[in-house]
N, C-alpha and C positions, 0 to 999 in steps of 0.2 A: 504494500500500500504506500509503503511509503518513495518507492521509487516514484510512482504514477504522479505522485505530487511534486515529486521535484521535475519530472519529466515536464507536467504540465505547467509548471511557473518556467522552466526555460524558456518553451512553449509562445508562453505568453510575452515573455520578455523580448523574445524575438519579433513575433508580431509586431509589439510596439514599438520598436528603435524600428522598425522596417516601416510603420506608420510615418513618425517622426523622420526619418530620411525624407520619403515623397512629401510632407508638408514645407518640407528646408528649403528643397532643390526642386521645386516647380511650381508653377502658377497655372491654373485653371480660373478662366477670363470669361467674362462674358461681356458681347458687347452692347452697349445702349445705345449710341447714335450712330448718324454717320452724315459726317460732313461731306457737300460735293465742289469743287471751285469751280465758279460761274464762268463764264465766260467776260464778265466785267473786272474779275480780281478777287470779288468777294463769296466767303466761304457761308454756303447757305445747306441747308437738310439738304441731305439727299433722299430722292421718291421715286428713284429709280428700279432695277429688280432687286440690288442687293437689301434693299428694306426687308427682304428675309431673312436675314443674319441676324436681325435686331431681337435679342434677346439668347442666340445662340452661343455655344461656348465652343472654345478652342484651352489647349493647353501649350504648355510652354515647359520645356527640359533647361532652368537657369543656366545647368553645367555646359549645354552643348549648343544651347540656343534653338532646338530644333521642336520646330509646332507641329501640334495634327489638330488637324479641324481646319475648316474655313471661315477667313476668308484666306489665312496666314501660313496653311499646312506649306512648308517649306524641303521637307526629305528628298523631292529631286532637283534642288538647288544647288550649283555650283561651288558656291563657296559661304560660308553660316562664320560669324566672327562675334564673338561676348563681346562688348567692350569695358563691361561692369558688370561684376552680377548683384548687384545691389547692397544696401548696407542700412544701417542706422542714419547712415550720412548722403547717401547717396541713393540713387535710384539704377535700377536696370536697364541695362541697353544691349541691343542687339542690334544686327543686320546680316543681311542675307544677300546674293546676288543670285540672280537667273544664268540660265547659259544662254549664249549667243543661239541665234542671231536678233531675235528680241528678247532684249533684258529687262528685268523687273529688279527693282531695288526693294528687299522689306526692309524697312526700320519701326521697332517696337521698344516703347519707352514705359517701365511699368514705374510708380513711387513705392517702390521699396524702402522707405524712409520713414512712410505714413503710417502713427501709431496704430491704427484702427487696423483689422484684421481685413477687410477691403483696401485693396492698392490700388489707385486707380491706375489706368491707364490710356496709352493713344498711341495708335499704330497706321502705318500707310505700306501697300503694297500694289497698288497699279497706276499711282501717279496723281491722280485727282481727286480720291477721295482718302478723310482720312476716318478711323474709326477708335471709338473709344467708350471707355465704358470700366469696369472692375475687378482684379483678379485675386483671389486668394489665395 
């Protein structure tokens, strides 16, 4: 009996640091708006198709920078670069590039800085519009 107890607090222990790892090193986002740039300069809603996205989530690998989900899912991207992974002090950055012969730039800026367990953030990945919204 008394193995099974200690078996099962390993168990458990494990579990939890393995919890605690994926809450460290990565961000689950969802986004709330999305900016489109006008054709005048100025950055107004967008009410286009991707108004679907609005409320969808994507994730984020801090360590490697690499997303899944849309709009941001990045895995057959070229080149992925942290520039930060965020801090107390600081906020999270990334970027991504496409492969040739048309290239996409992602850049995703999360505030990893911000007490609240909500981070926000704001991200752009095809040039004109930008998206932003929350990530945990």
């Amino acid at each position: 009996m008394k193995k099974i107890f200690h078996r099962f607090i390993f168990f458990a222990g494990l579990m939890l640091s393995m919890q605690s790892y994926a809450d460290n090193n990565g961000y689950l986002c969802t986004i709330l708006e999305i900016q489109e740039l006008g054709t005048s300069g100025i950055f107004a809603t967008h009410k286009g198709a991707f108004t679907q996205l609005i409320g969808k989530s994507f994730s984020i690998d801090r360590a490697t920078g690499k997303v899944i989900g849309l709009p941001f899912s990045n895995e057959s991207y070229k080149e992925i670069r942290v520039f930060d992974h965020g801090s107390t002090d600081n906020g999270y950055k990334h970027m991504a590039i496409s492969h040739p012969p048309n290239i996409w730039i992602q850049y995703i800026y999360v505030a990893e800085y911000e007490k609240s367990p909500e981070k926000p953030f704001w991200g752009t990945d095809d040039g004109n519009k930008i998206f932003n919204g929350v990530c945990e």
